[in-house]
N, C-alpha and C positions, 0 to 999 in steps of 0.2 A: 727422387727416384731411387736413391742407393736406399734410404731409409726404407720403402716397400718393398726393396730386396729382399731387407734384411728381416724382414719383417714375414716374407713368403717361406725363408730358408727355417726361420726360428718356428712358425707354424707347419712346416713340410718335417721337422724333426720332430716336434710334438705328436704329429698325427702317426709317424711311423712307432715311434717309440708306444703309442696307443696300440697300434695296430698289431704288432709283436710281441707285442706284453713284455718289453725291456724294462719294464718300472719297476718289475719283479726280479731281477739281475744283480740287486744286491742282496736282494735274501735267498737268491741260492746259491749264490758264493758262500753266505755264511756256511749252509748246508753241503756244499762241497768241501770246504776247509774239515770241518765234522769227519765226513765219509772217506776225504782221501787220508787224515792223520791216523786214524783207526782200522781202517780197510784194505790199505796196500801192504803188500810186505818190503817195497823198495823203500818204505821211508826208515826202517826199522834195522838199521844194518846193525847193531852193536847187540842185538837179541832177535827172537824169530817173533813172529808176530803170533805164534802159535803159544807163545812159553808163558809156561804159570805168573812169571813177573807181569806180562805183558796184561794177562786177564786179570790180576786181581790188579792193576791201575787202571785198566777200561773200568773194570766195575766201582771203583771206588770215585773215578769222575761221575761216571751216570747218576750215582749215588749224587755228589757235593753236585750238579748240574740239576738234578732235578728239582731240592731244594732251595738250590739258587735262583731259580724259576719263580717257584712258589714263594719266597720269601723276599725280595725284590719287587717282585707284581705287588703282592701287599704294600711294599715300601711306598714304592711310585703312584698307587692308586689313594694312598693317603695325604701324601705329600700338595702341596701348592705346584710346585715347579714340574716342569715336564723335559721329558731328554732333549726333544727339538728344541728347549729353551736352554739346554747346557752340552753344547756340540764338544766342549773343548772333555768333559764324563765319556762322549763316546768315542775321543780319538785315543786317550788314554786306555779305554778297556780294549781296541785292536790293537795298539802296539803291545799290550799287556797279552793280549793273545799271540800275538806272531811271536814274541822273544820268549815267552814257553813252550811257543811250537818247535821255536828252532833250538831251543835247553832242551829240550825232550828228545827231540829225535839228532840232536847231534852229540850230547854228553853222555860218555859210555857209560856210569854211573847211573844215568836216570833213572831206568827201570831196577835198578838193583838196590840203590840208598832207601830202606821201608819208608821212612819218611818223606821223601821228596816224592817217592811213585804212587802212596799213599795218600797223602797230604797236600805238601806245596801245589805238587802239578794240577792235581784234581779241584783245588780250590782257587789256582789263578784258570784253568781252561772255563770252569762253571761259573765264576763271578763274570768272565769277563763275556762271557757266551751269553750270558743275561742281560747283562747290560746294554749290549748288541742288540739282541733280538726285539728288545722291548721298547730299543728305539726304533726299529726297523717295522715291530707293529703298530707303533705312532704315526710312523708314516705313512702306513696302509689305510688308517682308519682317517688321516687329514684326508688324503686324495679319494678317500672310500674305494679304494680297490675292490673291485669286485669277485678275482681270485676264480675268474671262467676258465671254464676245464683247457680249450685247446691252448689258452697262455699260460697260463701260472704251470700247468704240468708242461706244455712244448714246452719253455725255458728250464724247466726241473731239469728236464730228460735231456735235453742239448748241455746242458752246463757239467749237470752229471756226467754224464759218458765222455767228455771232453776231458775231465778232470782226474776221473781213474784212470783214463786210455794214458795219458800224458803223465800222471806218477810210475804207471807201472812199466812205463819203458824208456824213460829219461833214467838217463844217471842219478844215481842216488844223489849225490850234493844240487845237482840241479830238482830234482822230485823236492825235495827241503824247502828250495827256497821258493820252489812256487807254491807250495802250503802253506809255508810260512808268510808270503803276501798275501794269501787269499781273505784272511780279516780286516786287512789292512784295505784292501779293494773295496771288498763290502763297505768299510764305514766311508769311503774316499767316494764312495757311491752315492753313498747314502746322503751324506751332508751334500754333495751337488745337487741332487735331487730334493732335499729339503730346502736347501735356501730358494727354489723355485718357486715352496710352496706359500713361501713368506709367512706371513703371521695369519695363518689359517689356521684355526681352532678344532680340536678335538672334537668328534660328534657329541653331540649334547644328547647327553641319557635319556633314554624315552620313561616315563614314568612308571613306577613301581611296579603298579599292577599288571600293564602291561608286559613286561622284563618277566614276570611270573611265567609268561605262557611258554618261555623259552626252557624252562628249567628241568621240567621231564624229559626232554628230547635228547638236551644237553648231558643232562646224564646219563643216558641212554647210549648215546654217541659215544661218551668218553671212557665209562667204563667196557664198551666195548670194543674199541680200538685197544683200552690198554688190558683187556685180556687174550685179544690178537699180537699184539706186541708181546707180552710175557708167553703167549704160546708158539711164538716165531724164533722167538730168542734161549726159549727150553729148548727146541728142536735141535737151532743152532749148535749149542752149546754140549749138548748130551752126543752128538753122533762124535762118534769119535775122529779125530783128524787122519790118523792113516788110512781110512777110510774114502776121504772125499775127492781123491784124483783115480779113477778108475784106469788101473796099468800103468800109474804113474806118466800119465803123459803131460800134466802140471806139476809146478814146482808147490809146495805148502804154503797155505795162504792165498791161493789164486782162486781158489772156491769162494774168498768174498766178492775179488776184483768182479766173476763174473756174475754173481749175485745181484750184485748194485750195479753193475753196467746192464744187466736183464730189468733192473727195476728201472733206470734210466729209460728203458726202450719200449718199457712198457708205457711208461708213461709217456714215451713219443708216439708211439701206435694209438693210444686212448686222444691225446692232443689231435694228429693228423687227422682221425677218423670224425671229430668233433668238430675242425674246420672246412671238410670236404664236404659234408651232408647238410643238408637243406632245417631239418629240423635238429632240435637241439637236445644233447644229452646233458642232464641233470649230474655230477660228478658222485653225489652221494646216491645213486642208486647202483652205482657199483659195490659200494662198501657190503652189501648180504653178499653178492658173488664172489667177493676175494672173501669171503669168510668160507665160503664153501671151497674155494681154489685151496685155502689154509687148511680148512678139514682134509682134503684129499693129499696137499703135499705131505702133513705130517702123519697118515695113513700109513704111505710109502716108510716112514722110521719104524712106526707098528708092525709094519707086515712083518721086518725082521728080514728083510734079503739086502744082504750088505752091496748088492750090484744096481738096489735102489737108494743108497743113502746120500749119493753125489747130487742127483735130482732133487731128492726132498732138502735136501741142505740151502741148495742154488736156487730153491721157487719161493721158501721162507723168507730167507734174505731180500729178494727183489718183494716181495709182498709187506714185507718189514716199510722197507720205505716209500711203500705208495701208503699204505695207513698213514706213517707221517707225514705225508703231504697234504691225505683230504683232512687230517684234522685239523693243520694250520689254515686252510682253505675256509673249512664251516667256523672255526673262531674268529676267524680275520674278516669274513663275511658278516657275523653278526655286531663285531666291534664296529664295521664302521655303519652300520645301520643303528646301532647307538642302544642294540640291548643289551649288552656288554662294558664293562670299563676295558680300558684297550689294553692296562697293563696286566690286568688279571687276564684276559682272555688267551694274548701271545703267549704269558706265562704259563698257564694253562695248558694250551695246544703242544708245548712242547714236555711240560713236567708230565703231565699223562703217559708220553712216549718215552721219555728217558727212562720213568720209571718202570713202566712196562717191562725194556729190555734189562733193565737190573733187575726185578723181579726172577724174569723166567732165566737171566741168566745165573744169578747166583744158585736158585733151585739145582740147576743142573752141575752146576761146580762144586757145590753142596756133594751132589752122591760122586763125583767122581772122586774129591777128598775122602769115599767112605765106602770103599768097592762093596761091601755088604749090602748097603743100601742101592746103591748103582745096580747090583745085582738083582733083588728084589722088588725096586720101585722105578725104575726110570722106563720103563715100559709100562704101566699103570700111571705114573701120571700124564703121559702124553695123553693116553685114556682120556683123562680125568680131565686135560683142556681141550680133546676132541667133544667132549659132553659139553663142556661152558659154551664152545663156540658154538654150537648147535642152539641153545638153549638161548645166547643171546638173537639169534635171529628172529625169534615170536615178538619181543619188542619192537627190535628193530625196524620189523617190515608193518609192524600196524604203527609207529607212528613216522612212516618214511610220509604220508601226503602234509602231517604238519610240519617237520623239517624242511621239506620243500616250499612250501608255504613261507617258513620265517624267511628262506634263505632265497628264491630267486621272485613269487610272486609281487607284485603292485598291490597295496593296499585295495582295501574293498571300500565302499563306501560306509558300511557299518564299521568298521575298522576305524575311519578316519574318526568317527565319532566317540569311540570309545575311548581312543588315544585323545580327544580332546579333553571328552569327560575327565579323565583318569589326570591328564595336565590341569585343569582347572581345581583338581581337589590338594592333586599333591602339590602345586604352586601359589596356590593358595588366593585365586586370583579371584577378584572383584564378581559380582552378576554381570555388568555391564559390560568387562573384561571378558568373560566367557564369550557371551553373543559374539563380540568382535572376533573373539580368535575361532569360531564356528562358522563365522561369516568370510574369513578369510581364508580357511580352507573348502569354501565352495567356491572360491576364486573371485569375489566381493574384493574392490579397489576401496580407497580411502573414502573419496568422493560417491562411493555409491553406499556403502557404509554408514553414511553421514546422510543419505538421502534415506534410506529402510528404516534408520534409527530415531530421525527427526534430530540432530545433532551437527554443530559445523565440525564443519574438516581440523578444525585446530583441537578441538574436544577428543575427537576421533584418534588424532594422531597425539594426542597427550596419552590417551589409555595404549593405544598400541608401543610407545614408548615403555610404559609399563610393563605391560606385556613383555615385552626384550628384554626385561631388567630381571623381571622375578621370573622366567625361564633361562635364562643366561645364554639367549641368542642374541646377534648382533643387526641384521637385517632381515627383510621380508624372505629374501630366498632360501635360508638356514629357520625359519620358522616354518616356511610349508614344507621342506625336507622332514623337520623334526616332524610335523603333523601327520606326512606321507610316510612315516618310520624308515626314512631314511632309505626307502625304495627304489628302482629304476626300471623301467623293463625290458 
């Protein structure tokens, strides 16, 4: 009797934690840790968050983080081993995050030593931020998260706004140490949640050709987000700071706080509005409309009335971090559907973004080091990513039915076949092998397999055994996943 207790209790946690999208909970921690060490100015008491030291160490992590992304993902998607099979790699990179967190923002030297604020910080925050992440997209792509707008964004947006509200008005040594556990939460997350998963296997790659049809979209997607990004973070970065408290009725710096507590809220209002209604919003058919949101905030910089630049400041910012959310959303979605490797993808999702903001940011830090330029160009280039964003939109919106297509539809029946075709050439597998595995994605049993074929059941289940070996599935429910591209509906 106690055993079906415990047994109701462990399945009644299951279903809520389904049903709240808390699976998600340790990867926006990591992304809290990110926004509240960068975005408050209470963490920052030995310099302002505003001072030259402070931006050319943002930009030199964005820089060694973006790279660390990119080059990491390569690492792990070559590699044999995987991070869920080396827990003790990911407790090491969160303490190695939090005891930078708390060197950085407690020793009054940090931002000032060129090398440390340069160097050390930016390459332990970005080694260790990857290492994180890419185990945290392992775990997305075991469970196959699906990354549904009213969960993965509710939890963004509750986590978020939780996490600036509470830096920015806790005492500074308490603001510290709660950024400083925030890595450490994540991974402390993470691995409970992975040992759940047990020795559940990575999605197996759908085949070659296949994976091809993902590739225009994806690039379509990515370099458009990371020219939202570099045009959110020019914006940022070029208005000037005395500027962005209109009658000074904030303190310096408070223009991020409410930035990213706006993007938090947007992303609770998009979440809410997603679980209230009957039918269902697709999350990447926002992405034309925040680009058009982007066009009009950074208008407000254009227009040139300095009693619009506290708005266009404060809309970029919140716009800044929903792009990074749908992008982690469309790579995490395609990784666990298996057109993706999972380390490249996570890696991906985020190096697009980092880079993005080091792009438009340095541009803009660029003419402020060079008032000439400042003078003559930072007004024509905001131009110049009012035109791009515009221009990415014609792609975008003609191939928005096949992004949606990879990312939320159920295989077609022509589909199922082409993905077999496509596995029987690239696996290399037998004629007899094919029938079978053609037969068993029209939902064909052993036994009846054996009867269509004129073959016994032990012949049957020798080539299916095959089959498992030279696709590197392990059972029948992870082969018709693979054959259904890893779909649901």
């Amino acid at each position: 009797m106690e055993q079906n207790s415990g047994s109701s209790v462990t399945r009644l946690t299951e279903e809520t934690k389904e049903r709240f999208g808390l699976y998600y909970l340790a990867t926006t921690l990591l992304l809290a840790w990110y926004y509240s060490l960068w975005f408050t100015p209470n963490i920052f008491v030995h310099s302002n968050l505003l001072s030259d030291n402070v931006t050319f160490s943002w930009l030199a992590t964005l820089a060694a983080s973006g790279i660390a992304f990119l080059v990491l993902a390569n690492l792990f998607n070559k590699i044999d081993k995987r991070l869920y099979q080396m827990p003790s790699l990911m407790i090491v990179a969160g303490v190695v995050a939090a005891g930078a967190t708390a060197s950085y923002t407690l020793w009054s030297n940090a931002v000032l030593n060129t090398v440390a604020a340069l160097v050390v910080f930016p390459l332990l925050f970005g080694l260790s931020n990857a290492i994180i992440w890419i185990g945290l997209g392992e775990y997305h792509a075991r469970k196959k998260s699906s990354f549904s707008t009213h969960k993965f964004l509710g939890v963004f947006g509750i986590v978020m706004l939780a996490s600036m509200l509470f830096t920015t008005i806790a005492p500074h040594i308490v603001a510290v140490a709660f950024v400083t556990l925030l890595p450490i939460a994540s991974v402390v997350l993470y691995l409970y949640e992975s040992k759940a998963l047990g020795a559940t296997p990575l999605p197996t790659l759908l085949p070659t050709d296949t994976r091809k049809k993902t590739l225009k979209p994806t690039v379509i997607i990515s370099v458009t987000i990371f020219i939202g990004c570099a045009a959110c973070y020019y914006n940022i970065a070029i208005i000037p700071s005395d500027m962005l408290s209109p009658g000074s009725i904030w303190p310096d710096g408070m223009s991020y706080v409410i930035g990213i507590s706006c993007s938090a809220l947007a992303a609770g209002v998009i979440a809410v509005c997603q679980a209230t209604i009957s039918k269902s919003i697709v999350t990447y058919r926002f992405l034309p409309w925040l680009l058009v949101v982007t066009v009009a905030a950074i208008s407000l910089f254009v227009n040139g009335d300095p009693l619009l630049y506290p708005y266009s400041f404060i809309i970029t910012v919140a716009i800044a971090g929903i792009f990074e959310v749908m992008l982690i959303g469309y790579f995490g979605t395609l990784s666990a559907k298996g057109f993706v490797a999972t380390a490249m993808a996570f890696g991906m999702s985020s190096a697009v973004v980092r880079l993005g903001f080091f792009f438009g940011d340095s541009v803009a830090v660029f003419y402020e080091q060079n008032p000439v330029l400042h003078e003559q160009l930072s007004t024509e280039t905001a131009i110049v990513f009012l035109c791009l964003l515009a221009i990415c939109l014609i792609p975008l919106m003609r191939q928005e039915s096949v992004i949606l297509q990879l990312t939320t539809a159920p295989s077609k029946n022509n589909e199922v076949e082409e993905v077999c075709d496509a596995a029987i050439a690239e696996f290399a597998l037998s004629r007899r092998e094919g029938e079978i595995l053609k037969l068993f994605a029209r939902g064909y049993t052993i036994d009846s397999i054996s009867k269509k074929l004129v073959i016994s059941p032990y012949t049957t289940q020798t080539h299916v055994r095959h089959i498992y070996s030279k696709m590197h599935v392990h059972k029948r429910s992870e082969l018709l996943d693979y054959i259904n591209m890893h779909r649901t509906e």
